[in-house]
Structures are given as structure tokens and as C-alpha cells.
N, C-alpha and C positions, 0 to 999 in steps of 0.2 A: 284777268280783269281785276283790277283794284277794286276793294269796297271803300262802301261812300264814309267819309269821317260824319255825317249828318244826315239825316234821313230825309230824305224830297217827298212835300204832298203839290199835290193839285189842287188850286184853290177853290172850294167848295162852299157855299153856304152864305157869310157872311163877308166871305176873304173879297177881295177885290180881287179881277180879272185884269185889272189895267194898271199898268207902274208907265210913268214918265222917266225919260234918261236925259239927264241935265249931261252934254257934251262940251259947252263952254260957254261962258258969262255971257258972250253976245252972237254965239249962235242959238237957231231954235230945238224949242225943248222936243223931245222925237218921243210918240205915242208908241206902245206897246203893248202885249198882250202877257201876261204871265204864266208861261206853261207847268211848271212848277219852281219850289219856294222852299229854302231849308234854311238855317243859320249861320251857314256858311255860305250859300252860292246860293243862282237863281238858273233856270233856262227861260227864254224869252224869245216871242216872235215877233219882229218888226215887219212890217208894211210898209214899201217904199225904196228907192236907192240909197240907204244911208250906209256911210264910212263913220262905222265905231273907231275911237281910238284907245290905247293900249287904260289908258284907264278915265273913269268919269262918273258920275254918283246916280244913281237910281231913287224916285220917288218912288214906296210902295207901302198903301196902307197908313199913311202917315208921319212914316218915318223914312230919314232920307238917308241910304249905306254909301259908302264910296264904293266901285267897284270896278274889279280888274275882268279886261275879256279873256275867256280861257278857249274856247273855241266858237267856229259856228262854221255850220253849215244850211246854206241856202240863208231862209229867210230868220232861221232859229237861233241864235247866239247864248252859247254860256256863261255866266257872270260868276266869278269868286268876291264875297265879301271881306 
């Protein structure tokens, strides 16, 4: 097992639980749940049939990352910033 280049929390307290994923200009925006959150990557749980594609930007917290998908399984999807 690789170690992580960034340390993942769990959003607690003040963090936001919910990131929006902007997938493109004139499709709709896809709600999400944020499982944890580092400075490099995200893990994320979507609700729904949605087809991620290979890259597309994340609301979270007020600031907006672009982000590449790096896995998912089920309903859970990894994001690299």
C-alpha cells in the first residue's frame, strides 16, 4: 500500500458535508456528500445514476478545484485535485 502524499479528514464541525460537481456548462450540477477532504484529493458519495467523466471541477466550501476521477466504487468516487 502506498502512503497518502496528504493527509484525508472527515468533515467535522464547521466543514461542509455537501460539495456540488460541475460536469459541464449545460448539463446539471450533481449533489454530493463529502466523505473525506485533503489537499490533494476528495472521496465523495453520489446519489443517483450519474456517469462522472475523466475530469470536471468540484464546489466545496466555497472554493471551486478542478478534478480528475481516480476511482469509484459503487456509489463512492475518488477525486485528485
Amino acid at each position: 500500500m502506498h502512503p497518502r502524499r496528504f493527509a484525508r479528514v472527515r468533515p467535522a464541525g464547521r466543514m461542509a458535508t455537501t460539495a456540488k460537481l460541475i460536469v459541464g456548462p449545460k448539463l446539471p450540477v450533481i449533489d454530493c456528500r463529502v466523505v473525506d477532504y485533503s489537499a490533494g484529493g476528495a472521496c465523495v458519495e453520489i446519489c443517483g445514476p450519474f456517469k462522472l467523466p475523466g475530469r470536471f471541477e468540484m464546489l466545496y466550501a466555497g472554493s471551486k478545484k478542478r478534478c480528475r476521477l481516480v476511482w469509484s466504487a459503487g456509489r463512492r468516487v475518488g477525486l485528485a485535485f
